[in-house]
N, C-alpha and C positions, 0 to 999 in steps of 0.2 A: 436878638439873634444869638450875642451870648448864652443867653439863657436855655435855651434850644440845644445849643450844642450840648451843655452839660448835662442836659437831662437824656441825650441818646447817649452820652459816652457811663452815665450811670445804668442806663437799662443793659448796655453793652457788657457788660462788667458784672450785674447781677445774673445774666445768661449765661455766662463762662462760670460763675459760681457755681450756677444753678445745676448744669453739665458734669461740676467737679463733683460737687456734693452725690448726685446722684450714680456715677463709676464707683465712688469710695462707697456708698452705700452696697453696689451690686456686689464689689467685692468680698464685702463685710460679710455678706448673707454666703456668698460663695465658701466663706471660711470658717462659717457657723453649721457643715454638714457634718457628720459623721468621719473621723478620720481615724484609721488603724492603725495604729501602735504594738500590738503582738499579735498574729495572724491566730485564729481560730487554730485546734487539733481536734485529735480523732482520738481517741479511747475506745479497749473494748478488744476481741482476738479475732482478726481479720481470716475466718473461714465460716466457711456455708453455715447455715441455718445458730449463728450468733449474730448480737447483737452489737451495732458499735455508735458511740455517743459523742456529740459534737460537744466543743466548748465554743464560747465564743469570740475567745481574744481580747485583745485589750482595745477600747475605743476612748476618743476625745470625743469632745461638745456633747457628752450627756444624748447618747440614743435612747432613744424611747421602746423601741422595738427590735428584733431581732425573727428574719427567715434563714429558712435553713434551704438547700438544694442538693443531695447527693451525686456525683460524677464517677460512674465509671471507665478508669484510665488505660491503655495499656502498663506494659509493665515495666516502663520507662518514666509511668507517671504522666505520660502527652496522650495526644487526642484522645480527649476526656469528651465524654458526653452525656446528657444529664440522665439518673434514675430514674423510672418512673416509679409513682409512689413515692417519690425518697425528698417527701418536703417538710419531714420532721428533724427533731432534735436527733432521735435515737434512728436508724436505720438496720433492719436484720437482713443478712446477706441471704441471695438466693444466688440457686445454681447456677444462673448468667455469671456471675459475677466470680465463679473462680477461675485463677491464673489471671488475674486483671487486679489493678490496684486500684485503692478508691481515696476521696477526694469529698474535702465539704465547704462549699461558701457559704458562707456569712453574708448576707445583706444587713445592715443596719442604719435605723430611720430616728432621726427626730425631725422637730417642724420644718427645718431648714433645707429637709432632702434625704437622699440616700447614699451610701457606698459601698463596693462588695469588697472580700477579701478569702482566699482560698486554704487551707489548709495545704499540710505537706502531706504526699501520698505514703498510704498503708503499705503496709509489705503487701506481696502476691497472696489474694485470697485461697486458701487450701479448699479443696473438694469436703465437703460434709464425709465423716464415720460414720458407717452403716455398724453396728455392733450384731451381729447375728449369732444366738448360741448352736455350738454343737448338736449333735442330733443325741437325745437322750430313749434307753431302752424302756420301753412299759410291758412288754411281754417277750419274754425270751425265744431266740429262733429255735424250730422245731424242726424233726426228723422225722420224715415217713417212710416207710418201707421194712425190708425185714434187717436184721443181723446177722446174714448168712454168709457164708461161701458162691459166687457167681451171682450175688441178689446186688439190687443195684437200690440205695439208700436216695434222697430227695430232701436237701435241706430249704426251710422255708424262714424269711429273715426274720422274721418279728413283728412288732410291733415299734414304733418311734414315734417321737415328737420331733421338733425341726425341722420335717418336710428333708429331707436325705435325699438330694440328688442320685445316689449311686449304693450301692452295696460290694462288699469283697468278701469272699467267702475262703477260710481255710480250715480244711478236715485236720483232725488229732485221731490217734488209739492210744489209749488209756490200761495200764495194767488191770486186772481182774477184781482183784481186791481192793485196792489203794486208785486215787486220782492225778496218778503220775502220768503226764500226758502230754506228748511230743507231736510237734509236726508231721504231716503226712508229704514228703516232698512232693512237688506238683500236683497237689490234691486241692485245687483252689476256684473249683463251678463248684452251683446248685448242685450237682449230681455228684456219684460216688459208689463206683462198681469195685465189691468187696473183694480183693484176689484172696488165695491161700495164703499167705503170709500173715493179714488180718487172724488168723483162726485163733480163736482163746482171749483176745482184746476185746477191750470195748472201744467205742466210736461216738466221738461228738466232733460238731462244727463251732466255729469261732465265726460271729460275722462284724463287720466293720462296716457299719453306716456312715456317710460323709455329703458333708455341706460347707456352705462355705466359709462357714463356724468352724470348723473343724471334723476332726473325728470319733467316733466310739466303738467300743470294743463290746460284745454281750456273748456267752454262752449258753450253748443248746444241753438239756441233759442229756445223760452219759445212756447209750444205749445199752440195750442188755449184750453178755460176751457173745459173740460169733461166732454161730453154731458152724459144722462142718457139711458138707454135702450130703453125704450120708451116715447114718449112725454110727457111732464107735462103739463096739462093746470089746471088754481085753477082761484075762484072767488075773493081769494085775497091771498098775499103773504105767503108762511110761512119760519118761522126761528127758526133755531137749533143751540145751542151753541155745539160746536164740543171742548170744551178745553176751560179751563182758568185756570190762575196760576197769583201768587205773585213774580215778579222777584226782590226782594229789598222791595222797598214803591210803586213799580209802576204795573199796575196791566195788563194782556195780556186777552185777552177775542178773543180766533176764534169762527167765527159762521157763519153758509151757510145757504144764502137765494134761496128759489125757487118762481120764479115769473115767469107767460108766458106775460106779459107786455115789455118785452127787453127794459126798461128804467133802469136808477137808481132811487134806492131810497132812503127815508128819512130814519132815524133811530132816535129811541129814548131809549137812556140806563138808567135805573135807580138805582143807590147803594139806598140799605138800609141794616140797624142793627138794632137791638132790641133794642128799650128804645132811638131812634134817629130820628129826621125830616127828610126823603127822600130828596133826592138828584137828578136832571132830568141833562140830558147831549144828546143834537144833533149833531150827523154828517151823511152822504150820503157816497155811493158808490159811487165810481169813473169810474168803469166800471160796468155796468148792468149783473146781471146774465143771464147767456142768457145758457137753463134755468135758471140754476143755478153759486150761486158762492159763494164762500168759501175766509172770509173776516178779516183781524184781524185788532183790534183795541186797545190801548193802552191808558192810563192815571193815574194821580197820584191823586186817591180819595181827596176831603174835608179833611179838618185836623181833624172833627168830623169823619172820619170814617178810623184816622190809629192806630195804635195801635192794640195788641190781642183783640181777638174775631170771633164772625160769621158775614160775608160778603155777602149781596147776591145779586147778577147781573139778573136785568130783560131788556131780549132786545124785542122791538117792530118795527116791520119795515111796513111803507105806500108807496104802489103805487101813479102813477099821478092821478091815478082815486082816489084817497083818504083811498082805503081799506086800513085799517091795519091787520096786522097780529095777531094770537092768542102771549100772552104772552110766551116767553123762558127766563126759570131762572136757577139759578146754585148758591148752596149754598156754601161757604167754609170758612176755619177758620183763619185765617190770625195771623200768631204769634207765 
């Protein structure tokens, strides 16, 4: 009967072992998975069409393996939800994914199981840079029509690369000779109806192509001078000062001669002021008006004639035959 007892209080007692041994076992295995000690990051510049690369973090008990899962976050870094496609190391952002921050778990496995761990979220993904060039000219714009008085001109843009959304067009006249060449105020359509005042210039457009690259600038060649409505013929030249001004100490003088000689010609300028020896100055046209041409000349007066006061420009112009012109003067006040 003794004997009996002892041997159920020994079976009793190897079951309560048996029980214990097997908790400490489960535990043991429970604390043989994967456990995280520095959370994975993210590398890499958090906008569209880059790439950005997970690290893993630091792990205990020896993982064997490592997954990856991309999350994208709002932009508080919360309700994350998973990428698709995004079950590699490296993930390249697409366009979902800008103004939204991103996110990477780590799963990591050895035999004993697994455990995940998340990364800290990216800054706000930027929108991908579209780099688009300017529009570049390959053929210059062009003019049709005549150079007349009452004739109406038709600029055409060119030729471009860049696909140019848009065109802007602004007319110039151009002195005779030379490529000095000013805006035409509100001369800014395809089109361009020549008034009198044109008579003796030439005439080009300026056209501006634009995208979202930017803009460029191309010129049309210079038209021939601007004939008049009907023929000029004269026994001898005549000249009109069209403008003069003080730019500084140096002084601009425009002035259109009409002559039916289709030569150039001589020119004779003269400064005078009140209570001062006149002053003579020669030069020539470079191209003939043919009739006419519209001509600027520039210089920087005698030292006798700078300073405040009244200023006054007389031009005279001689054909080959020797005619000269009636005097043109222009008075003004300098100072």
């Amino acid at each position: 009967m003794r004997s009996s007892w002892r041997g159920r209080v020994a079976l009793s007692a190897f079951v309560a072992l048996s029980a214990l041994f097997a908790v400490s076992g489960a535990q043991a295995m429970r604390n043989a998975v994967p456990v995280n000690t520095a959370p994975p990051a993210v590398s890499g510049t958090p906008k569209v069409g880059q790439t950005l690369t997970a690290s893993n973090g630091t792990w205990s008990n020896a993982p064997t393996s490592f997954t990856y899962q991309w999350l994208r976050c709002n932009a508080s870094g919360n309700s994350c939800v998973n990428v698709a496609n995004g079950t590699q190391k490296t993930y390249t952002l697409v366009g979902a994914d800008a103004a939204h921050t991103m996110r990477v778990r780590v799963t990591a496995t050895n035999v004993d199981g697994s455990s995940s761990s998340e990364s800290a979220q990216t800054a706000a993904v930027a929108p991908a840079t579209t780099t688009i060039a300017a529009p570049k000219n390959t053929a210059v714009p062009t003019i049709s029509g005549t150079a007349k008085v009452d004739e109406t001109l038709t600029a055409a843009p060119g030729t471009w690369s860049g696909s140019p959304t848009s065109y802007a067009y602004q007319w110039q006249r151009c002195d005779a000779d030379v490529a000095a060449c000013s805006n035409l105020v509100g001369a800014t359509t395809t089109t361009y109806a020549v008034p009198a005042a044109d008579l003796g210039y030439r005439l080009r457009v300026v056209v501006t192509a634009k995208n979202a690259g930017g803009s460029t600038s191309a010129t049309s060649e210079i038209t021939t001078v601007v004939a008049p409505v009907t023929p000029i013929t004269n026994n001898r030249p005549t000249v009109a000062i069209v403008g003069v001004q003080f730019i500084g100490s140096t002084i601009y003088v425009h002035f259109r001669i009409c002559d039916d000689s289709a030569t150039n010609l001589a020119i004779r300028e003269t400064d005078s002021r009140p209570g001062k020896l006149s002053y003579n100055r020669h030069f020539a046209t470079f191209a003939p008006p043919r009739p006419c041409g519209v001509y600027t000349r520039h210089w920087l007066p005698v030292a006798r004639f700078r300073g405040t006061g009244r200023y006054t420009v007389t031009l005279r112009a001689t054909d080959k035959s020797g005619l000269t012109s009636l005097p043109a003067r222009r008075t003004l006040t300098h100072g």
